[in-house]
HTML snippet that shows the backbone in 3Dmol.js (N, CA, C, O; Angstrom):
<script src="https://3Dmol.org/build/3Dmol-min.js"></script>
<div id="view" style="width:600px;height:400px;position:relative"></div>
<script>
const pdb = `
ATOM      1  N   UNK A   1       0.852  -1.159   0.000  1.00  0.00           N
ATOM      2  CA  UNK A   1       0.000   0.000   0.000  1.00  0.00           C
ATOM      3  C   UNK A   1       0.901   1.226   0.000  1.00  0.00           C
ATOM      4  O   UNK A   1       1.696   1.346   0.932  1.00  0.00           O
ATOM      5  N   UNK A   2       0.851   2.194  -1.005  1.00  0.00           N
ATOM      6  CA  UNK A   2       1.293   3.684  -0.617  1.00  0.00           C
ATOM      7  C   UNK A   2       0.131   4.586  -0.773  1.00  0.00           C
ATOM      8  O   UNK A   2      -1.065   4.361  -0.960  1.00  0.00           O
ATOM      9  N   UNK A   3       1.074   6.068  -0.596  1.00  0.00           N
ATOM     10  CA  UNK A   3       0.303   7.028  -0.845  1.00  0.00           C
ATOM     11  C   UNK A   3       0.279   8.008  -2.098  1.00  0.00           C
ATOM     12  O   UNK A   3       1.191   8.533  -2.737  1.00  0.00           O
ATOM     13  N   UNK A   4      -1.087   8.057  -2.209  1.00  0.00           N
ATOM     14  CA  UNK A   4      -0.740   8.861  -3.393  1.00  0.00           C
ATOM     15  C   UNK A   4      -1.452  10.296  -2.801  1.00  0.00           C
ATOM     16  O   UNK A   4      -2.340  10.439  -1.961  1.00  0.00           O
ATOM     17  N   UNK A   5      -0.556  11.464  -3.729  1.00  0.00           N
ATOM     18  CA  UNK A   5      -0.998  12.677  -3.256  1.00  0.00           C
ATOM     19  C   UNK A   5      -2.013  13.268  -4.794  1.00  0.00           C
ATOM     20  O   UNK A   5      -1.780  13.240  -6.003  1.00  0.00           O
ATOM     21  N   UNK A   6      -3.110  13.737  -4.007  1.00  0.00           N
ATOM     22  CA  UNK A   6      -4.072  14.309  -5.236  1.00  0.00           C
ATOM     23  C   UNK A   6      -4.015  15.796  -5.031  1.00  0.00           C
ATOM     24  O   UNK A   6      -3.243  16.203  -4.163  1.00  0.00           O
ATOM     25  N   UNK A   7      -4.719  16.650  -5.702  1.00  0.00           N
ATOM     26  CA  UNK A   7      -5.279  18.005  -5.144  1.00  0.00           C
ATOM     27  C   UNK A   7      -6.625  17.961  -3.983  1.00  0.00           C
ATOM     28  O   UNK A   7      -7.488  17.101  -3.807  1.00  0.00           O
ATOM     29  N   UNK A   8      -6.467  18.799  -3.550  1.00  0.00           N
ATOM     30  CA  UNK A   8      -7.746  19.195  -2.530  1.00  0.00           C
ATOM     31  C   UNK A   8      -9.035  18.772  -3.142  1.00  0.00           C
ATOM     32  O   UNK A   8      -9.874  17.977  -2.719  1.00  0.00           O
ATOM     33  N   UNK A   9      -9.000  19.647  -4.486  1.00  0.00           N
ATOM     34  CA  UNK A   9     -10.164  19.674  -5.211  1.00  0.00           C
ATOM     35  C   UNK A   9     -10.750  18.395  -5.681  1.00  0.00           C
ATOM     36  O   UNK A   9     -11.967  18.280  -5.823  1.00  0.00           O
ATOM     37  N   UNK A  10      -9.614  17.081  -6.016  1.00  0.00           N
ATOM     38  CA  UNK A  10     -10.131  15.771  -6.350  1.00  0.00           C
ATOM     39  C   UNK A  10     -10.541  15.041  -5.509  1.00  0.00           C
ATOM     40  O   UNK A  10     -11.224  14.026  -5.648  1.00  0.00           O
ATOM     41  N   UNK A  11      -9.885  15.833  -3.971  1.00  0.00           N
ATOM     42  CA  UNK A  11     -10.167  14.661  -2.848  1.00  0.00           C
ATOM     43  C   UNK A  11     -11.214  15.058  -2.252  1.00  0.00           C
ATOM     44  O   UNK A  11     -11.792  14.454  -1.349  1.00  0.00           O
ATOM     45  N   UNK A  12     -11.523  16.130  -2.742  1.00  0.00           N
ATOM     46  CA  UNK A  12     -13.110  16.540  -2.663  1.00  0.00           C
ATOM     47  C   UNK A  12     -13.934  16.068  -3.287  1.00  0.00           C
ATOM     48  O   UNK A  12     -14.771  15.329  -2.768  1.00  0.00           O
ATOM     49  N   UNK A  13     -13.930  16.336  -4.469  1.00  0.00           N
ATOM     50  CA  UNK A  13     -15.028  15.326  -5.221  1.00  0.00           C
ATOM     51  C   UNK A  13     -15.038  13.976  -5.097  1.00  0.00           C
ATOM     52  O   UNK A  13     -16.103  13.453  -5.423  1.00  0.00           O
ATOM     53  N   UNK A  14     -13.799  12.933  -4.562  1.00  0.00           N
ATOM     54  CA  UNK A  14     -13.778  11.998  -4.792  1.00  0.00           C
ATOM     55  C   UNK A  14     -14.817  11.596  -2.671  1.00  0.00           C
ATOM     56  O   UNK A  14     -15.543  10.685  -2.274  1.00  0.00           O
ATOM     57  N   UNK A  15     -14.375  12.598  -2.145  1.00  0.00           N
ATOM     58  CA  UNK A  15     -15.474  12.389  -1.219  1.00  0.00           C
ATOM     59  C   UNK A  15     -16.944  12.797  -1.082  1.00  0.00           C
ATOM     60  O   UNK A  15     -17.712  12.603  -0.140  1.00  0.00           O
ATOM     61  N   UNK A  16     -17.072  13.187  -1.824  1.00  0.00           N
ATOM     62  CA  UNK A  16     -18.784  13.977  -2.238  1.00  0.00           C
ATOM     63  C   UNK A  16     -19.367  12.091  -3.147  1.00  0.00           C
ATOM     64  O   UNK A  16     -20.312  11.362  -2.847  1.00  0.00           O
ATOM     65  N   UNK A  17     -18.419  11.942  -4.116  1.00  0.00           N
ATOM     66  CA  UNK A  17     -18.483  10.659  -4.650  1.00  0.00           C
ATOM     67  C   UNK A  17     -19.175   9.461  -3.754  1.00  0.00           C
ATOM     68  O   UNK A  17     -20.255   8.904  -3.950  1.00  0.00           O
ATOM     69  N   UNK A  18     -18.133   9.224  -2.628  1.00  0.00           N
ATOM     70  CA  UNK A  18     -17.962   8.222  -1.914  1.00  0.00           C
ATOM     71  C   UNK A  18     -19.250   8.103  -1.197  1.00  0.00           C
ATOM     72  O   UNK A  18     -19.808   7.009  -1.286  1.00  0.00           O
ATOM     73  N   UNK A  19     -19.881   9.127  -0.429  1.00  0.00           N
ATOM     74  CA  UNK A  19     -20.976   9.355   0.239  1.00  0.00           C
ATOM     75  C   UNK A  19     -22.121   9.182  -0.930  1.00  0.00           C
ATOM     76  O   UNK A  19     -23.267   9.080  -0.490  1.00  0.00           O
ATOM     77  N   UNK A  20     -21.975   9.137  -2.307  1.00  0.00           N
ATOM     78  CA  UNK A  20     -23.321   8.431  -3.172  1.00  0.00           C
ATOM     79  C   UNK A  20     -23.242   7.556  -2.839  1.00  0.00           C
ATOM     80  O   UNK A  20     -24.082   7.054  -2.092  1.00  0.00           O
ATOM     81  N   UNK A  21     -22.024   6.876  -3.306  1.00  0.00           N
ATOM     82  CA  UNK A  21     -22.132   5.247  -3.683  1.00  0.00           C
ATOM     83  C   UNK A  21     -21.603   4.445  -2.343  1.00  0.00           C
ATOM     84  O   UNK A  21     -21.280   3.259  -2.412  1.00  0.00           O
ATOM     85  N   UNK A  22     -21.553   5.104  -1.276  1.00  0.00           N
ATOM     86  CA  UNK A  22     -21.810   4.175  -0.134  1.00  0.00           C
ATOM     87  C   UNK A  22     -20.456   3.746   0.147  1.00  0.00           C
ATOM     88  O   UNK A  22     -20.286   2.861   0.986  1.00  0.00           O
ATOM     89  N   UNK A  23     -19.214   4.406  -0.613  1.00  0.00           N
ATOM     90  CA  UNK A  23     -18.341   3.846  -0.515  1.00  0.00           C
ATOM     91  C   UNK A  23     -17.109   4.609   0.615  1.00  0.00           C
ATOM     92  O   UNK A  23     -17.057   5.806   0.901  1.00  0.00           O
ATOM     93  N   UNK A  24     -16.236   3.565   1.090  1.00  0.00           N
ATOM     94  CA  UNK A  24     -15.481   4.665   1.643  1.00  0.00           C
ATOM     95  C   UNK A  24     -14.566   5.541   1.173  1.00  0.00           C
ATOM     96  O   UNK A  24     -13.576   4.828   1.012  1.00  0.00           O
ATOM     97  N   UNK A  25     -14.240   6.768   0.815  1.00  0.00           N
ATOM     98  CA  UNK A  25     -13.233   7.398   0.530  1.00  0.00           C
ATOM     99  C   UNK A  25     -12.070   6.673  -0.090  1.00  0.00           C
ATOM    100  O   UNK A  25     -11.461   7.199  -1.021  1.00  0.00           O
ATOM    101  N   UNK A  26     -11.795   5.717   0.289  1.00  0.00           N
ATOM    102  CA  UNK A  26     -10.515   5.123  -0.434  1.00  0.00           C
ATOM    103  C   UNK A  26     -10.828   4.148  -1.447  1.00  0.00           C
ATOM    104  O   UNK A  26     -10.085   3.904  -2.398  1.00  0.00           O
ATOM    105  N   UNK A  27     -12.535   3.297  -1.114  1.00  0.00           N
ATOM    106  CA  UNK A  27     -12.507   2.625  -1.975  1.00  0.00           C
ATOM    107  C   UNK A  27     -13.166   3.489  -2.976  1.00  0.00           C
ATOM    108  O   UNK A  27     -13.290   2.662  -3.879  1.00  0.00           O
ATOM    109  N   UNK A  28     -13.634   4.493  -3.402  1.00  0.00           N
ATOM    110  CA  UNK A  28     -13.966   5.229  -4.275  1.00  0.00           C
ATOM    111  C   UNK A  28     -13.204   5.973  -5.138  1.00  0.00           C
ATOM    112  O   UNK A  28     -13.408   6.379  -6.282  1.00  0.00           O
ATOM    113  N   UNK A  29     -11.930   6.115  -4.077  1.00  0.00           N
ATOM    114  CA  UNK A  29     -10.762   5.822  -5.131  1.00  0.00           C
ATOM    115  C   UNK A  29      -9.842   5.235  -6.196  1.00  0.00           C
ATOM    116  O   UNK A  29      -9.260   5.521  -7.243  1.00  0.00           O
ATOM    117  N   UNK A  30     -10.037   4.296  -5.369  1.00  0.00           N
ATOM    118  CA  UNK A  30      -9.636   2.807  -5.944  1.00  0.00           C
ATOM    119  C   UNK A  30     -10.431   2.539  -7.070  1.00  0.00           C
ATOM    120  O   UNK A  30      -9.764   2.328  -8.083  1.00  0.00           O
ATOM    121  N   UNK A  31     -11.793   2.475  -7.225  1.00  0.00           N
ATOM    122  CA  UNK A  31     -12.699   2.255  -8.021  1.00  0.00           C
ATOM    123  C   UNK A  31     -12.681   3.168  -9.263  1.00  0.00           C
ATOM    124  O   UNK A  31     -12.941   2.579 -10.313  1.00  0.00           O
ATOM    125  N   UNK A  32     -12.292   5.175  -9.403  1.00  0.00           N
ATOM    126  CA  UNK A  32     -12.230   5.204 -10.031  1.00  0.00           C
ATOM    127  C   UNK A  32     -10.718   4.890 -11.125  1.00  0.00           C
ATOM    128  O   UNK A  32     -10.517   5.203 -12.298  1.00  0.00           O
ATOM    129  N   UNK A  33      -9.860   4.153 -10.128  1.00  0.00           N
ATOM    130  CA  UNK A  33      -8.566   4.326 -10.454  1.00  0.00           C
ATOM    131  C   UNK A  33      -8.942   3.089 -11.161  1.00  0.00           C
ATOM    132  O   UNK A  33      -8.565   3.405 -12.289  1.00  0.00           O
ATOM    133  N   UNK A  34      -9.457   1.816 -11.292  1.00  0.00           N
ATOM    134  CA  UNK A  34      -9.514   0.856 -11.669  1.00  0.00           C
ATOM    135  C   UNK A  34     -10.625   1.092 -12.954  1.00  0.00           C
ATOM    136  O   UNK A  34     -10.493   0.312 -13.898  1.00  0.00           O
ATOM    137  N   UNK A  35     -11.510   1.930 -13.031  1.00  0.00           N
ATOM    138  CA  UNK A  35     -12.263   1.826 -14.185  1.00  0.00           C
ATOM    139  C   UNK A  35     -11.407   2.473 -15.519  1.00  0.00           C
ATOM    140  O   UNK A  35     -11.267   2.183 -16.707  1.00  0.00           O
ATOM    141  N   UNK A  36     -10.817   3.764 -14.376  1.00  0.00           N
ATOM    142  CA  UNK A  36      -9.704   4.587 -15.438  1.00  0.00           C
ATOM    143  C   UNK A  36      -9.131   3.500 -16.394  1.00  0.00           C
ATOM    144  O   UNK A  36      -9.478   3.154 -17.523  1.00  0.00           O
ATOM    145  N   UNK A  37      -7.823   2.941 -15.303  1.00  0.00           N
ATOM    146  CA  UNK A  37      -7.193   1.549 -16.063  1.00  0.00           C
ATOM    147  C   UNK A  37      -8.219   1.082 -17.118  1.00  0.00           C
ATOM    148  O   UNK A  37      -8.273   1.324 -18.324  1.00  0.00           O
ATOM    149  N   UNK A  38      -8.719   0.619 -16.618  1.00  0.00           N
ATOM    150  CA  UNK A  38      -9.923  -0.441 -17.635  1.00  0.00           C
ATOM    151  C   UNK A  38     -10.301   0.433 -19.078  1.00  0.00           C
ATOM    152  O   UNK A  38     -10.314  -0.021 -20.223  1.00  0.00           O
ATOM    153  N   UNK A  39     -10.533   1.506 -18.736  1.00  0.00           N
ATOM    154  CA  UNK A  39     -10.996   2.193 -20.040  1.00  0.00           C
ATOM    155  C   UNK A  39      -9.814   2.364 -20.728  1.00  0.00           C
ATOM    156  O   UNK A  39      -9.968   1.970 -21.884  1.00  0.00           O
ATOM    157  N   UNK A  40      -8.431   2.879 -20.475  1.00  0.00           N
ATOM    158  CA  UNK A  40      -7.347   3.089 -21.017  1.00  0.00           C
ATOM    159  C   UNK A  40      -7.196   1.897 -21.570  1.00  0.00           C
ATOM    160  O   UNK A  40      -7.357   1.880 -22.791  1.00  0.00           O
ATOM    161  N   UNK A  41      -6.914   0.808 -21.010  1.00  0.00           N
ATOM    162  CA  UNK A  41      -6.953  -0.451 -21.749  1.00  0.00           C
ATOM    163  C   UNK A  41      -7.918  -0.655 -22.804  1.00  0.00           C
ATOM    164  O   UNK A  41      -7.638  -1.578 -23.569  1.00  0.00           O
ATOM    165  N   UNK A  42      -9.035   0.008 -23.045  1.00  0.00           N
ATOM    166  CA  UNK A  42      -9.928  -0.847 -23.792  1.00  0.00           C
ATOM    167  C   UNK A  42     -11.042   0.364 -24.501  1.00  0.00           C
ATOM    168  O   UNK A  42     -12.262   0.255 -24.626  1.00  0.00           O
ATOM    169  N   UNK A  43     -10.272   1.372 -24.846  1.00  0.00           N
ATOM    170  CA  UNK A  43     -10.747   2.633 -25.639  1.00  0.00           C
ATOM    171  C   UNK A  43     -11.890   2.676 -26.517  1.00  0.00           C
ATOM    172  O   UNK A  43     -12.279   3.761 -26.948  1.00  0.00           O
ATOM    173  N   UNK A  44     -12.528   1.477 -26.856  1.00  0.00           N
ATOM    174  CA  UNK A  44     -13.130   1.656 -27.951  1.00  0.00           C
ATOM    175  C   UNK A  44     -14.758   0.604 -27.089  1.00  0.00           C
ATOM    176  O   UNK A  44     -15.857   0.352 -27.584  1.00  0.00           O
ATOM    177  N   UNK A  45     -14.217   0.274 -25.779  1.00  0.00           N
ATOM    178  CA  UNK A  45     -15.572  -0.264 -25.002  1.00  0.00           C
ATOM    179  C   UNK A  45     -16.387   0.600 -24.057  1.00  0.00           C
ATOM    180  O   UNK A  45     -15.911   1.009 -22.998  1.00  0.00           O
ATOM    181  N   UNK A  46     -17.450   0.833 -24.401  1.00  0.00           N
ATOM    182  CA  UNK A  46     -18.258   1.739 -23.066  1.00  0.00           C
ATOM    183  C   UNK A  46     -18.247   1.311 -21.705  1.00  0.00           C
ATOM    184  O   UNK A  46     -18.123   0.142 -21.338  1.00  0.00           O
ATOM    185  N   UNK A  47     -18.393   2.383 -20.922  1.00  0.00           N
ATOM    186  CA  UNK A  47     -18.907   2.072 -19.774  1.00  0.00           C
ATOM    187  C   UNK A  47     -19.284   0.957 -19.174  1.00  0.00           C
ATOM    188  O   UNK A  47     -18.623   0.262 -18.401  1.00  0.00           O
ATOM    189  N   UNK A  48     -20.534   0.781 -19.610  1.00  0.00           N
ATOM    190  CA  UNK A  48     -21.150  -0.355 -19.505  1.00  0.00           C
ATOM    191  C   UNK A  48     -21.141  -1.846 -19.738  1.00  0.00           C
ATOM    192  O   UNK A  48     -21.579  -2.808 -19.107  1.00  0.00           O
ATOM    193  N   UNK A  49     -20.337  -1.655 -21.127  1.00  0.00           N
ATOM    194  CA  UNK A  49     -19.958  -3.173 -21.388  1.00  0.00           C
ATOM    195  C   UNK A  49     -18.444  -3.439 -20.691  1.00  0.00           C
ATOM    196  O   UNK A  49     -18.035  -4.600 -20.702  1.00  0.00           O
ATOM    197  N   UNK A  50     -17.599  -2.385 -20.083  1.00  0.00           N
ATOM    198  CA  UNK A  50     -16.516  -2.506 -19.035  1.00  0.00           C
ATOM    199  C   UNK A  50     -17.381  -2.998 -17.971  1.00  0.00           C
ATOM    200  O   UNK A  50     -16.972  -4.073 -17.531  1.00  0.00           O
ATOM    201  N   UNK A  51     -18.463  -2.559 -17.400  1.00  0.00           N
ATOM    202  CA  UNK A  51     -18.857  -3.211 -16.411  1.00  0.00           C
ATOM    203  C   UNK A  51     -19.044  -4.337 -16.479  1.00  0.00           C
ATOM    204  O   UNK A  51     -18.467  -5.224 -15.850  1.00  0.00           O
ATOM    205  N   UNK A  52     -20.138  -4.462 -17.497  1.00  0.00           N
ATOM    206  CA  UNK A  52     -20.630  -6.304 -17.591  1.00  0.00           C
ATOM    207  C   UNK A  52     -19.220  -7.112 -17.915  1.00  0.00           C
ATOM    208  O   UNK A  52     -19.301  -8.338 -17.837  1.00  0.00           O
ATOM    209  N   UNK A  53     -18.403  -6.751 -18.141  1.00  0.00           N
ATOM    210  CA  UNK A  53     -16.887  -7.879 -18.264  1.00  0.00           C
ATOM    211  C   UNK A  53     -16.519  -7.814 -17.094  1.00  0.00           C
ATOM    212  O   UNK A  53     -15.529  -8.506 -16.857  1.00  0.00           O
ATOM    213  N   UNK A  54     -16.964  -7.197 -16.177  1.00  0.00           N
ATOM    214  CA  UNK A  54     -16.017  -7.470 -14.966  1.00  0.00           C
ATOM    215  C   UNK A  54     -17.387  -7.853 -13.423  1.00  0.00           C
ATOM    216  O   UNK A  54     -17.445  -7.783 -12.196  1.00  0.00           O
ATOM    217  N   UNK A  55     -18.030  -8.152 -14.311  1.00  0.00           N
ATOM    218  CA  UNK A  55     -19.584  -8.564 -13.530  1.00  0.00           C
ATOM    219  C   UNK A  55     -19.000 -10.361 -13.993  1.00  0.00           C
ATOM    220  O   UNK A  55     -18.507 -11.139 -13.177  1.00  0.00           O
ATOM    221  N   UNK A  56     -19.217 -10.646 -15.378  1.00  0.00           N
ATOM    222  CA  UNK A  56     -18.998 -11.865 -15.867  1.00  0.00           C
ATOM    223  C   UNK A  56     -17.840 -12.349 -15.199  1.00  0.00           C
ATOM    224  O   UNK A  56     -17.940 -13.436 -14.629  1.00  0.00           O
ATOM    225  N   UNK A  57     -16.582 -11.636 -15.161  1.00  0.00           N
ATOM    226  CA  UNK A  57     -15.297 -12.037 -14.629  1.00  0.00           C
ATOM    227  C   UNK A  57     -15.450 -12.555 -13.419  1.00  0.00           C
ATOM    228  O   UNK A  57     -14.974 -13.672 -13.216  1.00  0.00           O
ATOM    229  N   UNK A  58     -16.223 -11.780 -12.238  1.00  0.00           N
ATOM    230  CA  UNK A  58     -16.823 -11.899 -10.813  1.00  0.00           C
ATOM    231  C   UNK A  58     -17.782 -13.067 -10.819  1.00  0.00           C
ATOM    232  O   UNK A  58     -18.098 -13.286  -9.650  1.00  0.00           O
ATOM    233  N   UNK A  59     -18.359 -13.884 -11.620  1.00  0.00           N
ATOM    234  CA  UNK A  59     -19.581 -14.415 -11.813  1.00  0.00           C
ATOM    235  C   UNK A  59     -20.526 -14.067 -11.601  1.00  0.00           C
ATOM    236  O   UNK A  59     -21.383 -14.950 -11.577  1.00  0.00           O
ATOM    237  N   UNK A  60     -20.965 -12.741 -11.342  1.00  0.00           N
ATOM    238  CA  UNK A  60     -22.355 -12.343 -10.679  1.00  0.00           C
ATOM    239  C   UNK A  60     -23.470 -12.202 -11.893  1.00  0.00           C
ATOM    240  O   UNK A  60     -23.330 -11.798 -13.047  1.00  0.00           O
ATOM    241  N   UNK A  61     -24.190 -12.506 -11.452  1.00  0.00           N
ATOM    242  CA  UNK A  61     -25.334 -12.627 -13.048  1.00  0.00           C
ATOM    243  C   UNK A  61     -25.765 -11.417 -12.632  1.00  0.00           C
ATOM    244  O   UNK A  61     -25.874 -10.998 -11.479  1.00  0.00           O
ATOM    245  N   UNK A  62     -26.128 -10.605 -14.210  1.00  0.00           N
ATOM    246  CA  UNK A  62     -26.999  -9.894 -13.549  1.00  0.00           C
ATOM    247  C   UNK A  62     -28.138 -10.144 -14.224  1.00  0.00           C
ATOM    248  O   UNK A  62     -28.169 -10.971 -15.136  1.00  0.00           O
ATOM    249  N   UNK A  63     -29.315  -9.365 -13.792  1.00  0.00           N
ATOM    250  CA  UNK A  63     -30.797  -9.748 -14.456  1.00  0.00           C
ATOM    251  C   UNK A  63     -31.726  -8.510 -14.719  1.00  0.00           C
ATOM    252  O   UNK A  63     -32.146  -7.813 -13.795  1.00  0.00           O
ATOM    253  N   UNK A  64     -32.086  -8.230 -16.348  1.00  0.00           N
ATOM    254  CA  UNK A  64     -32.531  -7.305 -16.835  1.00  0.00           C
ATOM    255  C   UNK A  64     -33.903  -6.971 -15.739  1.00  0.00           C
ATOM    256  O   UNK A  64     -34.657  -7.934 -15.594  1.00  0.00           O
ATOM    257  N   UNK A  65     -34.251  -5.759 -15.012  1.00  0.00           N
ATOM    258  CA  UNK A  65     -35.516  -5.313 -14.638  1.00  0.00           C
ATOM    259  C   UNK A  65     -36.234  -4.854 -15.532  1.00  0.00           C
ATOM    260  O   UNK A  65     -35.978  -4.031 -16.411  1.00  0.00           O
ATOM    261  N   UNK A  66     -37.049  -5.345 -15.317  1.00  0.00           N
ATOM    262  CA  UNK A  66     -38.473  -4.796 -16.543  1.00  0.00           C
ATOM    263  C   UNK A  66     -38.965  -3.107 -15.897  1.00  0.00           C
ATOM    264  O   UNK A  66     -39.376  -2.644 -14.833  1.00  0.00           O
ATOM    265  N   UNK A  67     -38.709  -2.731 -16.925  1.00  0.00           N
ATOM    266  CA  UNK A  67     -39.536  -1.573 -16.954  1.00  0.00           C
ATOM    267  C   UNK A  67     -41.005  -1.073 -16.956  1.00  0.00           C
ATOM    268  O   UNK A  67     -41.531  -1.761 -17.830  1.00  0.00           O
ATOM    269  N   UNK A  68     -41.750  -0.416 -16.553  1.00  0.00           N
ATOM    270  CA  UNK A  68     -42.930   0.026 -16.538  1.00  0.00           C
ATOM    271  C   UNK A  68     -44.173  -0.277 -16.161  1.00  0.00           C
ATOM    272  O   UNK A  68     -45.089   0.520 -16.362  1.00  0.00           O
TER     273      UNK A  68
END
`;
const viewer = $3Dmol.createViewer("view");
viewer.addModel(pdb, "pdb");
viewer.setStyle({}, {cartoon: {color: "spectrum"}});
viewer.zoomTo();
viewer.render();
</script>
């Protein structure tokens, strides 16, 4: 484990972040540091289908909710 140094301003948002998604401060870090990676790796995949590869990778199914 080290440290990394950000600006004020990121470690702000990245705690305004953390308090959505329930996460703690560091792992909301971590998380966006790992999607970053992921997208750099893989430029030409959305969001979303980065997620579902790493849903599939995890085995977690997921299951379409019906709408309306």
């Amino acid at each position: 484990m080290g440290i990394v140094k950000i600006s004020d301003e990121l470690h702000e948002d990245i705690r305004k972040a953390s308090a959505v998604m329930v996460r703690s401060i560091n792992a909301q870090a971590e998380y966006w540091i790992k999607i970053g990676m992921l997208a750099e790796a893989n430029p030409t995949m959305p969001f979303s289908q980065i997620m579902s590869e790493q849903m599939r990778h995890a085995e977690v199914e997921i299951r379409k909710i019906a709408c309306g």
